[in-house]
C-alpha positions as CSV (number, residue, x, y, z in Angstrom):
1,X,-17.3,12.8,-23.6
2,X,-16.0,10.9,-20.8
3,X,-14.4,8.6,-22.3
4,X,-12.8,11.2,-24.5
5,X,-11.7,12.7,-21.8
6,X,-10.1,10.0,-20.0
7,X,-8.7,8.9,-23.2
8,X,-6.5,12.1,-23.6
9,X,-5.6,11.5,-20.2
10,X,-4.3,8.6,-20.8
11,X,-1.9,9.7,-23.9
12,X,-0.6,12.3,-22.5
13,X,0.0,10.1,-19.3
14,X,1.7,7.5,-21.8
15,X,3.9,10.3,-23.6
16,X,5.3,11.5,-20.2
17,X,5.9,7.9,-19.0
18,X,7.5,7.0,-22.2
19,X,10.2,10.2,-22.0
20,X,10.8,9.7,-18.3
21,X,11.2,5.8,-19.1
22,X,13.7,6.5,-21.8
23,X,15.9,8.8,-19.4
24,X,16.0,6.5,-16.7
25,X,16.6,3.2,-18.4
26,X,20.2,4.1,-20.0
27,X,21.0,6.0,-16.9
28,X,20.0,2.6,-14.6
29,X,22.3,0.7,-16.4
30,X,25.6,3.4,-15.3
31,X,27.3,2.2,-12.1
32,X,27.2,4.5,-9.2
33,X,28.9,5.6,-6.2
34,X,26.3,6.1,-3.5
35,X,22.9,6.8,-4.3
36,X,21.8,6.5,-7.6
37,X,20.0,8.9,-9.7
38,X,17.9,7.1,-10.6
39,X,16.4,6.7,-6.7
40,X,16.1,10.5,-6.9
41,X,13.6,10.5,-9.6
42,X,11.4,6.9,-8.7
43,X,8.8,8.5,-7.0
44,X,8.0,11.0,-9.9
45,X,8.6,8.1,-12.2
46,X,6.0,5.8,-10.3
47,X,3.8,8.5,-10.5
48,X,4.0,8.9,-14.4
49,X,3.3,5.3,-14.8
50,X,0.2,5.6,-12.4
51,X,-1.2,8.5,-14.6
52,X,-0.1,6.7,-17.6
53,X,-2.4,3.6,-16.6
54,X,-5.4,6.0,-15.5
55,X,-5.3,4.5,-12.2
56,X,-7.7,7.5,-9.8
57,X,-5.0,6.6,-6.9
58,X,-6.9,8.1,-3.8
59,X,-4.8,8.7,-0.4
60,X,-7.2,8.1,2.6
61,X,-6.0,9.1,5.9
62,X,-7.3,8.2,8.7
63,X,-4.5,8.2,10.9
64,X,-5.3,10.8,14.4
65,X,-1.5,11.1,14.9
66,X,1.2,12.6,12.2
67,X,2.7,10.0,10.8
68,X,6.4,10.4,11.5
69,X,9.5,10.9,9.6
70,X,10.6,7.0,9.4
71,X,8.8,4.2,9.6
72,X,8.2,0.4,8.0
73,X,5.1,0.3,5.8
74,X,3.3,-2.7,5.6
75,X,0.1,-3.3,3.3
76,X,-2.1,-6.3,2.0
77,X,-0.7,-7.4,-1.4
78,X,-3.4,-8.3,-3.8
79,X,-1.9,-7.0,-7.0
80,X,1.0,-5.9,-9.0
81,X,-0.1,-2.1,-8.9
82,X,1.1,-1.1,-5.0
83,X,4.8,-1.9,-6.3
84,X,4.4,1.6,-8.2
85,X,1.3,3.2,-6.5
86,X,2.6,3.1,-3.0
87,X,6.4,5.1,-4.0
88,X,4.0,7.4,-5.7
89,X,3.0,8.3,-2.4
90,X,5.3,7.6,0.2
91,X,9.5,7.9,0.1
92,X,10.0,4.3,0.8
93,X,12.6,1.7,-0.4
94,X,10.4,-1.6,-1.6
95,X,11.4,-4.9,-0.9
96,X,10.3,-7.4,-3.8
97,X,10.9,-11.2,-5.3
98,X,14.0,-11.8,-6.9
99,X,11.9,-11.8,-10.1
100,X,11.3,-8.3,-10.3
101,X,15.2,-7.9,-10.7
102,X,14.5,-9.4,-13.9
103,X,11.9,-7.6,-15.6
104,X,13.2,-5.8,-18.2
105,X,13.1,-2.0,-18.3
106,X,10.6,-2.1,-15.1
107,X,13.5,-4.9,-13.1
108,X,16.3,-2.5,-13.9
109,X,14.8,1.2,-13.1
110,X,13.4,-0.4,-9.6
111,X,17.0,-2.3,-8.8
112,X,18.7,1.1,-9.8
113,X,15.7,2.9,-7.1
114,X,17.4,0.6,-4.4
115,X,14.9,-2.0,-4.2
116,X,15.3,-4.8,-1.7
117,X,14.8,-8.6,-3.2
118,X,14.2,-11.6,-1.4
119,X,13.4,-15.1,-3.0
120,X,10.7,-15.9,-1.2
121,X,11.3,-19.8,-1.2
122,X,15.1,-19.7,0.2
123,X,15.1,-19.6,3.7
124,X,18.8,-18.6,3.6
125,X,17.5,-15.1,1.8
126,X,14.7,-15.0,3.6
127,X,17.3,-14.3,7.0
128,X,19.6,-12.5,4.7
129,X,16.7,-10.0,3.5
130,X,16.0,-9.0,7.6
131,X,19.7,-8.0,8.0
132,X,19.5,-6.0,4.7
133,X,16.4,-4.4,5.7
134,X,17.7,-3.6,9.4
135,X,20.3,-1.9,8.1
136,X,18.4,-0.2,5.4
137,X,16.3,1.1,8.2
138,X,19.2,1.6,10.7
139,X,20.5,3.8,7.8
140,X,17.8,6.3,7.4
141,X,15.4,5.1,5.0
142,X,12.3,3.9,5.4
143,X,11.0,0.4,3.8
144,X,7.9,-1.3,2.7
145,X,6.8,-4.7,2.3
146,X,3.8,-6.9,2.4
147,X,3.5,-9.2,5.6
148,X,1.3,-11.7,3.4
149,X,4.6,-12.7,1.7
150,X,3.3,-12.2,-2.0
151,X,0.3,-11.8,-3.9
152,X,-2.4,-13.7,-1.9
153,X,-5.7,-12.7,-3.5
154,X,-7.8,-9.7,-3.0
155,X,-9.1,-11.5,0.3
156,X,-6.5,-11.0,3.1
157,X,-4.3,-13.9,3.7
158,X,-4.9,-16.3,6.4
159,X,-1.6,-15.3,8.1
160,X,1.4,-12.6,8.5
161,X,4.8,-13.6,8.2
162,X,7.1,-12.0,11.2
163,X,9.6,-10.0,8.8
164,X,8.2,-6.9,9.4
165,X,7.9,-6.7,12.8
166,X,10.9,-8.0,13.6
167,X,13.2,-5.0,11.8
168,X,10.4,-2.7,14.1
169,X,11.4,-4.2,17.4
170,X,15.1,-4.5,16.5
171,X,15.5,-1.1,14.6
172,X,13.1,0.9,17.0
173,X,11.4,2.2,13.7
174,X,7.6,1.8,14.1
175,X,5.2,0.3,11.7
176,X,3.3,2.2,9.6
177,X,-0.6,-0.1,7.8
178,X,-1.9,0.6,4.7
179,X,-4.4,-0.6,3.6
180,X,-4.9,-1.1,-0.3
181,X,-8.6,-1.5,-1.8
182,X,-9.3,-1.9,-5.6
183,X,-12.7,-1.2,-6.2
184,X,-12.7,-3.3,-9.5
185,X,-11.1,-6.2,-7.7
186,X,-11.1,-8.7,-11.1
187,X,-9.3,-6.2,-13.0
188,X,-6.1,-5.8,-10.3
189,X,-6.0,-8.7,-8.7
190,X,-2.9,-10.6,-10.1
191,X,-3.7,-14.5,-10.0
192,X,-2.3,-17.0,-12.1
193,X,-1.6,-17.3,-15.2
194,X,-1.7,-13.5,-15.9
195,X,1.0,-12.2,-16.6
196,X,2.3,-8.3,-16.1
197,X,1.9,-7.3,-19.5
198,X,-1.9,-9.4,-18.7
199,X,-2.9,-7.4,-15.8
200,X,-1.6,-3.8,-16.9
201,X,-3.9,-4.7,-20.0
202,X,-6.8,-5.4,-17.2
203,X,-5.9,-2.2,-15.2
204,X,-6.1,0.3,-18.1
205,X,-9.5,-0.7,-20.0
206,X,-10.9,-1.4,-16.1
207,X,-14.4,0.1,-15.9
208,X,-14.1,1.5,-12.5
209,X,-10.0,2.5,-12.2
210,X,-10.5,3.6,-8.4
211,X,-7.4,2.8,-6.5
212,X,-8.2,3.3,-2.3
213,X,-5.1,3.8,-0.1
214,X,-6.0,3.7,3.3
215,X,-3.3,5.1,5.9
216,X,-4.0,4.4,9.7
217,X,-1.6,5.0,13.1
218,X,1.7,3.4,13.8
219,X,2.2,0.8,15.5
220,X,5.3,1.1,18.0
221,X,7.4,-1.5,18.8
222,X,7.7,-0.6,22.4
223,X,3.8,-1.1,23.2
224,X,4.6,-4.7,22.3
225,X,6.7,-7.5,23.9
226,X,8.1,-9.3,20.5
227,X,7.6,-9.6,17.2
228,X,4.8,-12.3,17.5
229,X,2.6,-10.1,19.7
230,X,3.1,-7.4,17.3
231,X,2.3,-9.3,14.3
232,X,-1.1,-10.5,16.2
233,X,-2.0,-6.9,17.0
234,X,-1.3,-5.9,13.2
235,X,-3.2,-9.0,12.0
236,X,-6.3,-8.5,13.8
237,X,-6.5,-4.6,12.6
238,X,-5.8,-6.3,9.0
239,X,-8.7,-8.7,9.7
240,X,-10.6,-5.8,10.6
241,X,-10.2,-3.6,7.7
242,X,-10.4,-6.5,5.3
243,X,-14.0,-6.7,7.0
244,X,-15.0,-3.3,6.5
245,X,-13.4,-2.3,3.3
246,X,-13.5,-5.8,1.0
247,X,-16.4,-8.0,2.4
């Protein structure tokens, strides 16, 4: 019954993905003045998709302060499905590899969202990506990205670049961790050589589709002297979580 159940679940999450799909794509494709349309309607799009792949998304937060109005999300990276669960849950512009740019249907709604790229081998977009985000954020908007530059593994990476933390201490706008825990870490993780179409295969016949989203304080960029001390203090939280929630 069960699997009945979830089966349903999953067709009627398909049939609403598939008509919100079909409205965005065409209208991704229109120029536009401003903000696009299309950015209106991401989150509830994202969150079609996440019903549409079963995925039991699960927001855990154990922040003690409110979070506040802007802030730069960071979170651990080990698969493809935080580039649609996390704007199901927070209003945050993404910044992603070049490659997603590309991805046809996904690559254009996402660039039409407002997406940030970056090719993560260029050094010369690398610095060009932190002005773009520093004005994203000195705009209004609040940005996520993923401080192990890429998909890593499902075992935190042995290092953070500075990105993040240097838009906090220049912008003012503090950082906000999440930390992202697949309970059926074979089927999400994305590794080589799977491909998309590969992992969303994994992620909807997954045994165990439990997505955990942890959400802790801010860190401010005033309690810290630079970007380096910053990205130690975030780090060693990182390290600690990884501890608790992975090992």
């Amino acid at each position: 019954m069960l699997l009945i159940l979830r089966f349903i679940r999953k067709l009627i999450g398909w049939a609403d993905f598939v008509a919100l799909t079909a409205l965005l794509f065409p209208l991704a494709l229109l120029p536009w003045p401003g903000k696009h349309p299309v950015a209106r309607l991401f989150n509830a799009w994202c969150r079609c998709f996440v019903r549409a792949l079963d995925v039991d998304l699960r927001l855990h937060q154990k922040n003690l302060k409110p979070l506040p109005a802007r802030y730069i999300l960071i979170a651990n990276h080990p698969a493809a499905f935080e580039d649609i669960g996390i704007p199901a849950l927070f209003d945050a512009v993404s910044l992603a590899k070049a490659q997603v740019a590309d991805w046809f249907i996904v690559g254009r709604i996402s660039k039409a969202a407002g997406t940030l790229y970056v090719d993560r081998d260029d050094p010369a977009s690398r610095d060009q990506a932190i002005e773009i985000m520093v004005n994203t954020v000195n705009s209004g908007q609040n940005i996520c990205l993923y401080p192990e530059g890429g998909c890593k593994g499902r075992r935190l990476h042995h290092e953070f670049k500075s990105g993040a933390f240097e838009v906090s201490i220049r912008t003012g706008v503090p950082v906000l961790p999440l930390f992202l825990h697949y309970e059926a870490q074979d089927d999400f993780e994305w590794q080589p050589p799977y491909s998309l179409l590969d992992k969303i295969r994994h992620m909807l016949f997954t045994v165990n589709n439990r997505a955990n989203y942890y959400v802790f304080d801010i860190l401010d960029p005033k309690d810290f002297a630079d970007k380096y001390a910053m990205k130690a203090a975030a780090y060693e939280k990182y390290v600690d979580w990884n501890e608790k929630y992975l090992e």
